[in-house]
Structure formats: structure tokens, C-alpha cells
C-alpha positions, 0 to 999 in steps of 0.5 A, a space after each residue: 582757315 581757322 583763327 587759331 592758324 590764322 593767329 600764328 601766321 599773323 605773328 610770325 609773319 609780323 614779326 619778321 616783317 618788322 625785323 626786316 624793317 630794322 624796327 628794334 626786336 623787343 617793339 617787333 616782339 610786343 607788336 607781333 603779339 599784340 596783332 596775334 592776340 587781337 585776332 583772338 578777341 573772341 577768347 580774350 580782350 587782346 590789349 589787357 592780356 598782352 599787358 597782364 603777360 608783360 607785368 607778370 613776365 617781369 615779376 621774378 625775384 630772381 630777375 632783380 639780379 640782372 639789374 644789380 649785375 648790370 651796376 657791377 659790371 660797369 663800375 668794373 668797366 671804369 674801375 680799373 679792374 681791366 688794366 690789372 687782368 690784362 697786366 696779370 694775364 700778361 705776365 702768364 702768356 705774353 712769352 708764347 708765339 702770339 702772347 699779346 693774342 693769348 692776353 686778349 683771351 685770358 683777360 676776356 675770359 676773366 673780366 667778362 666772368 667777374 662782370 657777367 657781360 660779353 659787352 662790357 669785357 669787349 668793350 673793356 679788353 677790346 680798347 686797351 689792347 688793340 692799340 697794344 697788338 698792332 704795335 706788335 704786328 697784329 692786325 686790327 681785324 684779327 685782334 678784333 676777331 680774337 676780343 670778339 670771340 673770346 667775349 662771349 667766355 663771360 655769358 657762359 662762365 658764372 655770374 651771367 645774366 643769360 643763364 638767369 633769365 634761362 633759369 626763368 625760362 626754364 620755369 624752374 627745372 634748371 636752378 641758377 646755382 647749377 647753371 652758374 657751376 655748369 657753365 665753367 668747363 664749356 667757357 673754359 673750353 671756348 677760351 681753350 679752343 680760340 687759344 689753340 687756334 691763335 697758336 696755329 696761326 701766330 707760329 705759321 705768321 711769326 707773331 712775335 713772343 713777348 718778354 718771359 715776366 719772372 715768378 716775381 712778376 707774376 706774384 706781383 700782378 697777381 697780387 694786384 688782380 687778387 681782390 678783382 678774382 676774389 670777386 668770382 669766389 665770393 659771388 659763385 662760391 656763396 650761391 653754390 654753399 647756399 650762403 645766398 641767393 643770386 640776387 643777393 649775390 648780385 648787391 653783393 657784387 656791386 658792394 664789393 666792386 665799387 669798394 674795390 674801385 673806390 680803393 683802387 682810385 681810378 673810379 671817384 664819387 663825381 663817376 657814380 651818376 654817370 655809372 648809375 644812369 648808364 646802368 639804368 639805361 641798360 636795364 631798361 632794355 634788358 627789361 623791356 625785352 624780357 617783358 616782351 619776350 614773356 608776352 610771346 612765349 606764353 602766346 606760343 603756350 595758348 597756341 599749343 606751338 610748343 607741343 606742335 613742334 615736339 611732336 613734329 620733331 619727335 615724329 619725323 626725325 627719331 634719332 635723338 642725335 638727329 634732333 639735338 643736331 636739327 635744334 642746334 641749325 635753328 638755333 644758329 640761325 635764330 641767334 644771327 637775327 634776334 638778340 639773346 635775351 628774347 631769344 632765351 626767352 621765346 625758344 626755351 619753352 619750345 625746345 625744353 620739352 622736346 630734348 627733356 623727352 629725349 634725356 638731356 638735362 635742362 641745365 645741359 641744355 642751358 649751356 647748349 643754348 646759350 652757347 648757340 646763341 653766343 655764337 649768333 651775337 658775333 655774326 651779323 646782321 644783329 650780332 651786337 657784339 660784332 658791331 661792338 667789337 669792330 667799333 672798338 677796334 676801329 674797324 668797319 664789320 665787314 672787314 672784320 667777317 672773313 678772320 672772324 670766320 675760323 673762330 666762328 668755326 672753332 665756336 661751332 666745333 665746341 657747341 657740337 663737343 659740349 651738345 654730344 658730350 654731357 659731362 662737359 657741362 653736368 660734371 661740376 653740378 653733379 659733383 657739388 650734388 646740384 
């Protein structure tokens, strides 16, 4: 056996061994790498590379956008920006059967678009209004299921993190300006097809209708949302004109957020602290496992397993929608165990050249893969947002997998629309000549 396949067992078999281990995923990702490299120290001192690899993996102007999208999202997480989206999708849905349900959706989609975090909006959304749904009935692991799912909106509708560090990945063929107008219509999509299923299910349970809000109503509460939307106009508006880059549109965010909260009251200077050293924690994850993750992916790239798995695939199975289809199964099944991040990271490398070969656009193919694995972080046993939203619900997971289930499947229908159908996703990039 040479060293070379000796090296790729020893990482792969490392790896999941420690995810098995319940050792956390960016440590599993460093450790296995660094075992592979040092099997290869006749080329190269192990140790020192690893460390080159996970400096340089970081050393991306555009990934100072992620620390600042993070700051944000949490200063609208506690500046009362959810209580005025949910109050104005409110006033829009609230009079259809299973208004409180189409609530949750509207104002996920449009809290975790404004604060490019599924977390933040599940954690946000998911606090004030499974209260409110079981005093109208619903029950809390259907509301759970419905803020768990319509969450994931925000990864794909712009600013978002994810698409970010897919640009990075991507080593330039997929410009953030592009990836941020593609990801519009299929997380439009998402939050359309969890809505159709909800009225399915709210006629054949008579969920209750909510009072029907007047046109002054619903200028009112728009009134009061229209600084806290205006925030997606400005941010994704001036990346698309060429005003500014992501990362300046990401400083731009939290000026513009925490004038915002500061203005509405409910977030005060004494919150600031606290605010910026949960953000700072948050970073240094999402950092860490970027470092990590760049660490093994250019392992992957020295070992030539991208070009293994391109020729295999392009070799056993030679219909293009049969590729797209095996691709799609494996990224299922890598999101249900790896967080998203690592995740964008590490496969990106992989697949880009083999559906690239095969026509699909790379900013297609962003869209493709991280609605995979939007879908992967609601499913256990790693799925973050699962254990997020059933916390938030107060609700333990497993009570919440059976109704999460037919929204999982909603999700999967989508991903196969948005895989076979390209215009879902390039429409939009191709008309702002992207």
C-alpha cells in the first residue's frame, strides 16, 4: 500500500472516529489532518504545513465580512427589530387558516434575510411566537418544526454568511454579488413551499384565522418595519450597483443596525459589551473551522482526491442528471453529521469541477449546495438548528423529528426544483449581467 492511500485512509478513518467521539467537528477536522500530513513527512514537515494552511485559509479580505454580519445580526437579535417583523407579517397573513403559522415563516424569512443567520432568526422568531401559537392551538412541535424550517430562508436569501465563504471556496469562479441575487428566488421558494404545506394542514386541523389587520394597519406596522427592511436594500443593493464590496457592506450593516436599535430603545449602550463578546465568541468558531476546513481541503487537493472522485463519477455514471442526483444524496448525507461551514469548505473543491464539467454554473451550484446543507442542520445528529429550535420551543428533539419530517420533505422537493431547473437560481444574476 502506498503512502499516499495509506494517508487518505488515516484521514478519513480519523475523522469520522472522532465525530463518532462526539469530539467538536473543527478539532476532528485539524486532527485528522495533521495525522495525514505526518505520514507524509518524507515531502513535507507535517506540523509547519498544517499550520502555513490554516493561516493562509483565513487570509481572505472577503472573510472580514463574517465577523461584521455576525455583530449585526446580534445587535438586531436584541434591538427589537423581531417584535416589528413579526407584528408586520402579522398584519399580512395572520386572517388566512394557520395565520399564526404563516407569521412564523414571513418573519423568519425576513429577520434571518436582514441578519444573514438561521440561528439568530430561530432563536429570535422561534421565542416570541411559540408562546403565541399554543395559545391559539397550535402545538409546540409543530411550531417548532415550522421556525426550524423556514430558518434556514436567511442562509439563502442575501446577506449570508454561507454564501461567503462559498465564494471563497469556490477560488473565485462565483462572485459574492452573484451568489447574494441568486440566492433570492430559491429562498423565496423555500418559505413559499413551507407555507403551502402549513395551509394543508392548518384547513385539514382547523387552525384558527386571526382577525383580518385594515390597510391602516398594515401601513402602520409597515411603517414601523420599513427602517429594519430598508436594511436589505442597502446592504444587497449597494453590492449589486458596485457602490461597495460585501465587506464594506458588512460595517455598513452594523452601523446601520445599531443606529437603528439605538433609536428604537430597546437595545441601550450598557447591552453593547455583552453584544460584542457574544459576537466575538461566534467568530472565533465560525473562524476556527474555517481554518481547519482550508487545512483539509488543500490536503484533499495535494492527494488529487478531487480529480479521483471527478473521474470516477464522470466515468461510472454518464448521464449528467444522474451525477447531479448521486452529488445531491452525498451531500444529504454529509450535512446530517458536519456543520456547514467545514462543510462549504472541504466539498466545494470536490464537486465544483465535476458539475462545472457538466454545465452547471458555479453560482448555480452554491445555491445547490448550501440548500443541501440547510436542510442537513435541521436533521440530527449534528443538526444545530434542530437543537436550537426545539430549545427554543421547549421541546426535547426528539418529539420534534416525526412533524418536522413533512417539512424536511417539502425542503428536498425544492432542492431537486432548484438542482434540474437552473433559472430558479441564475435568473436574477443574469439579468443584473452578474
Amino acid at each position: 500500500m502506498s503512502i499516499e492511500v495509506l494517508s487518505i485512509i488515516v484521514l478519513f478513518v480519523s475523522f469520522f472516529t472522532l465525530l463518532l467521539l462526539k469530539v467538536p467537528v473543527a478539532y476532528s477536522i485539524g486532527i485528522s489532518t495533521t495525522l495525514s500530513l505526518l505520514l507524509n513527512i518524507d515531502k513535507m514537515p507535517g506540523i509547519t504545513t498544517i499550520a502555513q494552511r490554516m493561516t493562509t485559509g483565513i487570509d481572505s479580505f472577503a472573510l472580514l465580512a463574517i465577523p461584521f454580519f455576525i455583530l449585526a445580526g446580534e445587535i438586531m437579535k436584541q434591538g427589537g427589530i423581531a417584535n416589528r417583523l413579526i407584528n408586520f407579517a402579522k398584519s399580512l397573513v395572520a386572517s388566512l387558516p394557520g395565520g399564526l403559522a404563516y407569521v412564523n415563516v414571513l418573519a423568519s424569512m425576513l429577520f434571518g434575510a436582514i441578519s444573514g443567520s438561521a440561528l439568530a432568526a430561530a432563536s429570535a422568531i422561534g421565542s416570541i411566537m411559540t408562546d403565541r401559537m399554543e395559545d391559539e392551538g397550535y402545538p409546540r412541535t409543530f411550531s417548532a418544526s415550522v421556525n426550524i424550517t423556514s430558518s434556514t430562508t436567511g442562509l439563502l436569501i442575501p446577506p449570508s454568511n454561507i454564501l461567503i465563504v462559498y465564494a471563497l471556496a469556490s477560488g473565485g469562479t462565483a462572485s459574492v454579488a452573484a451568489l447574494f441575487i441568486a440566492g433570492y428566488l430559491p429562498g423565496i421558494l423555500v418559505g413559499v413551499a413551507i407555507m403551502g404545506y402549513i395551509a394543508f394542514v392548518s384547513i385539514n386541523r382547523g387552525y384558527t384565522k386571526g382577525k383580518r389587520a385594515t390597510f391602516k394597519e398594515i401601513w402602520t406596522y409597515f411603517r414601523k418595519a420599513f427602517f429594519s427592511l430598508l436594511l436589505l436594500v442597502v446592504v444587497v443593493g449597494g453590492i449589486v450597483a458596485g457602490i461597495f464590496t460585501a465587506t464594506e457592506a458588512s460595517v455598513i450593516a452594523v452601523l446601520y443596525a445599531a443606529v437603528l436599535a439605538l433609536i428604537y430603545g430597546d437595545m441601550k449602550m450598557k447591552n453593547l459589551p455583552g453584544i460584542l463578546l457574544s459576537s466575538g465568541k461566534t467568530t472565533a468558531v465560525v473562524m476556527f473551522l474555517i481554518c481547519t476546513s482550508m487545512a483539509m481541503s488543500w490536503l484533499f487537493s495535494f492527494e488529487g482526491i478531487p480529480e479521483m472522485i471527478s473521474t470516477f463519477l464522470l466515468e461510472s455514471l454518464n448521464n449528467k442528471f444522474a451525477i447531479f442526483l448521486a452529488i445531491n444524496i452525498i451531500l444529504l448525507i454529509i450535512g446530517t453529521f458536519m456543520d456547514m461551514t467545514p462543510a462549504v469548505l472541504i466539498f466545494t473543491p470536490i464537486f465544483l469541477p465535476v458539475v462545472t464539467a457538466l454545465g452547471m454554473d458555479p453560482v448555480h451550484f452554491g445555491i445547490v449546495i448550501v440548500l443541501n446543507l440547510c436542510i442537513g442542520i435541521c436533521t440530527p445528529p449534528v443538526g444545530t438548528l434542530l437543537f436550537v429550535g426545539s430549545g427554543v420551543a421547549k421541546v426535547s428533539v426528539t418529539q420534534v423529528i416525526r412533524p418536522l419530517l413533512p417539512f424536511l420533505v417539502i425542503m428536498v422537493i425544492v432542492l431537486m426544483l432548484i438542482s434540474y431547473i437552473p433559472e430558479l437560481s441564475m435568473f436574477l444574476p443574469r439579468l443584473f449581467n452578474l
